[in-house]
C-alpha positions in Angstrom: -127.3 75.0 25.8 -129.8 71.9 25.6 -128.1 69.4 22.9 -131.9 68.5 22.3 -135.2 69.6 21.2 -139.0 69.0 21.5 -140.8 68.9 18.2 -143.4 70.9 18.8 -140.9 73.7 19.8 -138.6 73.9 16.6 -138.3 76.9 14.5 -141.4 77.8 12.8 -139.1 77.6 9.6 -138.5 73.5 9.8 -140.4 72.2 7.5 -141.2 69.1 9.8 -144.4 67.7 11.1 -144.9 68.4 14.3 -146.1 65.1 16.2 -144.5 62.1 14.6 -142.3 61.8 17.6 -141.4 64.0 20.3 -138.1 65.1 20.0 -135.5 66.3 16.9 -132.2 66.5 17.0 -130.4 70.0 17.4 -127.9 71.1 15.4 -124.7 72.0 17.2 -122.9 75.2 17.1 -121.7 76.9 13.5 -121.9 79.3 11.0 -125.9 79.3 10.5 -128.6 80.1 13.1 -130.7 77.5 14.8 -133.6 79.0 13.0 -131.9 79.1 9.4 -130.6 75.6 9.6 -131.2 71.8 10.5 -129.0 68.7 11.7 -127.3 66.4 9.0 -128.8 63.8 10.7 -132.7 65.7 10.3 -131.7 66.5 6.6 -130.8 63.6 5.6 -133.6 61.3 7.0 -136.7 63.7 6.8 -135.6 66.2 3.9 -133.9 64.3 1.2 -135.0 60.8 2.9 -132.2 59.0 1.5 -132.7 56.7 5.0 -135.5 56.0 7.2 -134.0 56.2 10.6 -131.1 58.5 12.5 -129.1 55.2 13.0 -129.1 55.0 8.5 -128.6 58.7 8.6 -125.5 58.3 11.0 -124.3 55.3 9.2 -124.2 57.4 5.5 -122.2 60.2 7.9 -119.7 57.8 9.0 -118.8 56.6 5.6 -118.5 60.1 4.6 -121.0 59.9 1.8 -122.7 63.3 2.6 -120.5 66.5 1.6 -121.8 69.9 2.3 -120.5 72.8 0.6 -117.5 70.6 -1.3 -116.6 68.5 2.3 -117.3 65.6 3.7 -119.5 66.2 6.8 -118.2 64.2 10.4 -121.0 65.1 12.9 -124.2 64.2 12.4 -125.3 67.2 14.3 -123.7 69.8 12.4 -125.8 72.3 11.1 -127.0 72.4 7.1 -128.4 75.8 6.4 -129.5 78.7 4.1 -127.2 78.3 0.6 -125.2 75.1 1.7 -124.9 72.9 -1.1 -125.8 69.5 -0.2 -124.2 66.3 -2.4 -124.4 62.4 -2.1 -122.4 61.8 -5.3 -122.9 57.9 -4.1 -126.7 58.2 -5.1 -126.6 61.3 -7.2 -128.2 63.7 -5.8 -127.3 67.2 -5.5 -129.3 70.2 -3.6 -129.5 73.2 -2.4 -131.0 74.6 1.1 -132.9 77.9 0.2 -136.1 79.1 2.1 -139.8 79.2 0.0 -141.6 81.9 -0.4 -143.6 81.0 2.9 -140.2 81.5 4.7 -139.5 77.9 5.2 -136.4 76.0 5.1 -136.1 73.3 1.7 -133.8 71.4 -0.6 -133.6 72.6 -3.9 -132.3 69.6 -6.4 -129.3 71.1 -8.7 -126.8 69.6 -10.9 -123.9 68.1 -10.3 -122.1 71.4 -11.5 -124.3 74.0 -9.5 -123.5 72.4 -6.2 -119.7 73.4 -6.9 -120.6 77.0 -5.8 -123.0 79.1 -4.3 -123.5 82.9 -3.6 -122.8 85.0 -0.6 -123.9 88.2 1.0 -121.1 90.7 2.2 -121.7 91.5 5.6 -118.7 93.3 6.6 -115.3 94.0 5.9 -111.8 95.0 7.2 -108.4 95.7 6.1 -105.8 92.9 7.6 -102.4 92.2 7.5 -100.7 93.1 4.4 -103.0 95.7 3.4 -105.6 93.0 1.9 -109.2 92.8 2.7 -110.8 90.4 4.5 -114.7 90.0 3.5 -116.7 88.6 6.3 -119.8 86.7 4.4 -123.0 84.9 5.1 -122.8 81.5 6.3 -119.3 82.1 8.8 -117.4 82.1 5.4 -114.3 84.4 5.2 -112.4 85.6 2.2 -109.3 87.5 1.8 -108.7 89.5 -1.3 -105.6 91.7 -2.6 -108.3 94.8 -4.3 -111.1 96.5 -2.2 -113.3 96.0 -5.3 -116.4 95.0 -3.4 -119.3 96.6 -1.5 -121.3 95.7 1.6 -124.4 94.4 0.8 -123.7 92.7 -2.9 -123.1 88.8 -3.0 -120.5 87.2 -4.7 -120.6 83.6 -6.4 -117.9 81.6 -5.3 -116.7 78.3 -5.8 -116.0 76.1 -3.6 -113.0 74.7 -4.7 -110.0 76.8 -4.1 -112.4 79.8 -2.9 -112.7 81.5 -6.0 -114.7 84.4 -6.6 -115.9 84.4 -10.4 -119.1 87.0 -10.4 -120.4 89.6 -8.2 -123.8 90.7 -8.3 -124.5 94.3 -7.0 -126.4 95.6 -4.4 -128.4 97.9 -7.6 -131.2 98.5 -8.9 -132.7 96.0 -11.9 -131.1 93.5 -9.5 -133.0 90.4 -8.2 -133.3 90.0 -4.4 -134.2 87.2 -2.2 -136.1 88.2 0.6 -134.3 86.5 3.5 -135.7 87.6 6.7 -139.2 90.0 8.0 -142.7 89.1 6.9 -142.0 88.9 3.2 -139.3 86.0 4.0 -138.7 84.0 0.8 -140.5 86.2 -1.9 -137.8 86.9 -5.0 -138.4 90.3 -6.2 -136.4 92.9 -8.6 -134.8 96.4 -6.9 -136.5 99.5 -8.2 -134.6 102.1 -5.6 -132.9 101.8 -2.5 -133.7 105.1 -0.2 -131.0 105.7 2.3 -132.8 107.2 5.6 -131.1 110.1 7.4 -131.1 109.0 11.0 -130.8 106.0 13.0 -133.4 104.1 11.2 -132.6 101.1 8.2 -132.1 102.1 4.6 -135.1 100.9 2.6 -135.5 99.6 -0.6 -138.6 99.4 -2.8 -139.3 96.7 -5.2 -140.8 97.0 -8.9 -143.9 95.9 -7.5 -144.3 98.6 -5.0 -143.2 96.7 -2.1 -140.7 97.6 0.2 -138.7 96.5 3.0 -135.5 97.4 4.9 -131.5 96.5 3.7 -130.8 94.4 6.1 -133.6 91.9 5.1 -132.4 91.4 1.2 -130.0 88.7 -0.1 -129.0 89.6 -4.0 -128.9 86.3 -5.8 -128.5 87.4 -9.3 -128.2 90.4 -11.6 -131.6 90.8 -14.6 -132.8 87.3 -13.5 -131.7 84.4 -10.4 -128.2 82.8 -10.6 -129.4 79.8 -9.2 -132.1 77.6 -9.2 -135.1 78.9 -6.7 -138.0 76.5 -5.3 -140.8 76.2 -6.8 -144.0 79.2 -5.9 -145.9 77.4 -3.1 -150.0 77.3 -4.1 
């Protein structure tokens, strides 16, 4: 795998223009997807632009002044994506990376106390040693519980410190969903029914707008209303 990119052949979904330079840097291997993420050393000079150049960006790095998710972050490749809370308590800021609703990649600023947590799909789940559970979530993050009290497809907010799980939001309707993938990437919309298809074919739900798309694509980031804070509606 090439440990470099051309601009002009980056994800569709990095918000970057595309001819100030010809290459970016490429994030290394990790939890997120090359499309659904960027390299510290990218986020930090042309997102937040807390610097001007990569050498700056690497220099924060290296004094361990950027954290991401609670840690501090060593390589200035590794990849910052989709829910990562990003903090540089030195100049006080504090974001989120969330997608807009024209399905591209930005930093949300939070509080201090909203980048101690974030929310996370269930993607799968298995019984382990002991008899406890072991959720598989969004974002390469694991979590091993003593009660099989949760379902595939809700989210759970968990904080950071110490792992702790302190809400779930269900996979229900009245429930608000992000749209995370498909052509409708980014919109935020509220669960009317979920149709389960008979067959081979993806569950579907439909929205209280009349919308609809498959399971797969749908990220539940809060119960009546959002948990967290969303960007704001492009024009």
């Amino acid at each position: 795998m090439s440990d470099h990119m051309k601009r002009l052949a980056a994800p569709r979904s990095w918000p970057l223009k595309r001819k100030v330079s010809i290459f970016i840097t490429k994030q290394t291997a990790g939890a997120h997807s090359v499309e659904d993420s960027m390299a510290a050393v990218t986020v930090l000079r042309d997102m937040i632009e807390a610097c001007d150049t990569a050498r700056e960006a690497k220099r924060i790095i290296g004094n361990r002044e950027l954290f991401v998710n609670g840690k501090a972050v060593k390589n200035p490749k590794a990849p910052i994506g989709f829910m990562d809370a990003v903090s540089i308590p030195k100049m006080d800021l504090y974001y989120r990376m969330l997608i807009t609703d024209k399905g591209k990649l930005t930093l949300v600023p939070i509080s201090k106390d909203e980048a101690a947590w974030g929310i996370y799909k269930i993607l799968d789940k298995t019984v382990v040693k002991g008899g406890k559970y072991q959720l598989n979530l969004a974002g390469g993050r694991n979590i091993v519980l003593d009660k099989n009290e949760y379902k595939c497809g809700d989210s759970l907010k968990i904080e950071y410190d110490g792992q702790k799980v302190s809400e779930c939001y269900q996979f229900a309707a009245g429930n608000t969903i992000l749209i995370k993938d498909g052509a409708q990437s980014g919109k935020v919309k509220t669960v009317k029914e979920v149709q389960i298809i008979r067959g081979s074919a993806p569950n579907v739900v439909v929205f209280a707008d009349g919308t609809e798309t498959i399971v797969d694509n749908c990220y539940v980031i809060g119960a009546d209303k959002p948990a967290l804070t969303l960007p704001e509606a492009s024009e």
